[in-house]
C-alpha positions, 0 to 999 in steps of 0.5 A: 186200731190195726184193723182201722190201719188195714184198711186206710192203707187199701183205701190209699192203695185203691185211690192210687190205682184209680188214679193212675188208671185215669191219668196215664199215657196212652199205650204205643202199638205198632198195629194201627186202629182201623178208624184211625187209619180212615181218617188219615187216609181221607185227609190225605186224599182231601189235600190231593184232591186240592194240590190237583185243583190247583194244579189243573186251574193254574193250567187252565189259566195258563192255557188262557193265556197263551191262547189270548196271547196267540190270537193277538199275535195273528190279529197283529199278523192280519194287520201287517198283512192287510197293511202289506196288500195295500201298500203293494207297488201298482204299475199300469199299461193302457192303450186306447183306440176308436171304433176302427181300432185306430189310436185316440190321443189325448183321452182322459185317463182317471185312476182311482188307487185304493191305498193307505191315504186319510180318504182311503183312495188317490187319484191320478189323472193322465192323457194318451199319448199320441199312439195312444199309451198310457201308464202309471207307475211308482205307486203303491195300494191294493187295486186301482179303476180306470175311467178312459172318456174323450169329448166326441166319445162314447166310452165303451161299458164292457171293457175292464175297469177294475184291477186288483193288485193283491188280495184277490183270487187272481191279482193282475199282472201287469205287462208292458209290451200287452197293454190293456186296451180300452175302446172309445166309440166316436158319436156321428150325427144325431137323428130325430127319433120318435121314443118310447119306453115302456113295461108290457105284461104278457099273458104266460100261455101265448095270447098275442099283445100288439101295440104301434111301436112308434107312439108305444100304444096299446093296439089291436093286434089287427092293427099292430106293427109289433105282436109280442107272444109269450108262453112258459110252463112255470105253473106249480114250479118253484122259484129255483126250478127250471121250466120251457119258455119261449118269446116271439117278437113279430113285426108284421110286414117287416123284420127283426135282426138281432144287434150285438154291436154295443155301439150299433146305430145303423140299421142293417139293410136287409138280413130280418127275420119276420119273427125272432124268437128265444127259446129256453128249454129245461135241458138248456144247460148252463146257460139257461135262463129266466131272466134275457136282455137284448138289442134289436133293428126293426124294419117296419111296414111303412119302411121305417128302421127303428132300434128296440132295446129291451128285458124280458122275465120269463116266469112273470111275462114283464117285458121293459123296453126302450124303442127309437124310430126314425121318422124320416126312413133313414137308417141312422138311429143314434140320438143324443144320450140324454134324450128321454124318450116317452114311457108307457105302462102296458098291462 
């Protein structure tokens, strides 16, 4: 009996040992377990990782919108800007005088103003006075172009016709006591010409075409009043690159002289040349060219003055024109501006 007691108590004993080993509290140390520490550490370093995500794209998104923000603001800017230029106050002196340099009263004056209106431009329409000022003031845009025209008139191409008044590398400044002068030519009687005009392709190595300048014909140089002579070094160059070139205009028995008077309509009496010729050389400089325009008298060799007016391309020998000749042996070669004259082909 006391030996079944024995070790009833031993098997209590060693079931309350079990259980207290299995159930109690884990022990607190003040060393840290080196797995433990790890997944502290990553955790931590996930969340800061995240913290400065966040941060970097709340930066980001704030530097977006500065950034919109700064572009509306100079958009707004350029838009004041613009509106600014064309709301600038506009004045204007102009002065108007014939081929002697004398006034012209009473021509027209048109002014186109380039401003903020619905159409985009105002116009304002004035005469000269009897000195033959004129002025506009008391308006306002960016620039402005002035037509000057009279009836009786030829109105000269080479003046000034546009003003800028803001925006431009150099805006115009205008002054009152430097008035802009604009030329009017007065028209003289009106001649019966013989016209032609026509486009001529010259040989590039000097072979002579001739043709009757009065009909525009195509002749045997044998028979021709004008010989034309063209010779360029433009073989295997290319486009950009500069080459010699020469062009000779022969009148046979007569001459050439140059016209550089935009309203010449007389022919000069004497100072021609039997051959005028424009030479470009490489070494030429700035003023090199492939590509002239020019005006000429002609004295033929019947004793007819005539007027070429004509174009030449040097690197493919194209040479346009426009002749008058006066058929009564007058020097007086102004026609009517809308008179056509004859046009020829020559190839």
């Amino acid at each position: 009996m006391k030996r079944r007691l024995v070790i009833l108590g031993v098997i209590v004993v060693l079931v309350f040992v079990f259980l207290w080993l299995r159930y109690r509290p884990p022990l607190q140390s003040s060393e840290t377990h080196p797995h433990s520490a790890l997944g502290t550490t990553s955790v931590n370093t996930e969340a800061l990782v995240n913290t400065q995500s966040s941060e970097a794209a709340s930066q980001t998104a704030v530097a977006s919108v500065n950034l919109v923000e700064q572009r509306q603001a100079r958009s707004i800017r350029s838009v004041e800007e613009s509106r600014q230029m064309w709301n600038t106050p506009i004045e204007f002196y102009g002065k108007v005088v014939d081929e002697k340099g004398n006034p012209v009263a009473d021509a027209n004056i048109q002014f186109v103003c380039n401003d903020l209106s619905e159409a985009g431009a105002t116009f304002y329409n004035l005469k000269s006075d009897e000195h033959g000022m004129f002025s506009l003031t008391g308006v306002r845009g960016k620039g402005i172009s002035v037509h000057v025209s009279k009836d009786g008139y030829y109105t000269s191409k080479r003046d000034r016709r546009n003003f800028e008044y803001a925006g431009a590398n150099e805006n115009f400044i205008p002054n009152s006591s430097n008035p802009v002068v604009f030329h009017l030519h007065k028209k003289g009687p009106h001649e019966k010409l013989l016209a032609t005009a026509g486009r001529i392709k010259n040989p590039l190595n000097g072979t002579p075409r001739g043709f009757d300048f009065e009909t525009g014909k195509p002749v045997s140089i044998a028979q021709a009043q004008v010989i034309l002579e063209c010779q360029a070094d433009y073989k295997n160059r290319k486009p950009e690159e500069r080459f010699d070139w020469v062009l000779r205009i022969h009148c046979v028995n007569g001459g050439v002289v140059e016209s550089t008077n935009e309203f010449d309509f007389e022919a000069p009496e004497d100072g021609y040349n039997t051959v005028y010729e424009i030479r470009m050389a490489c070494d030429t400089g700035k003023d090199w060219t492939n590509m002239i325009s020019r005006k000429c008298f002609l004295k033929l060799a019947n004793g007819r003055y005539a007027k070429l007016a004509f174009s030449f391309i040097a690197y493919n020998g194209v040479f346009r024109f426009r002749s008058f000749v006066n058929p009564s042996g007058g020097r007086n070669l102004e026609h009517e501006p809308d008179f056509q004259p004859n046009t020829t082909v020559l190839e």
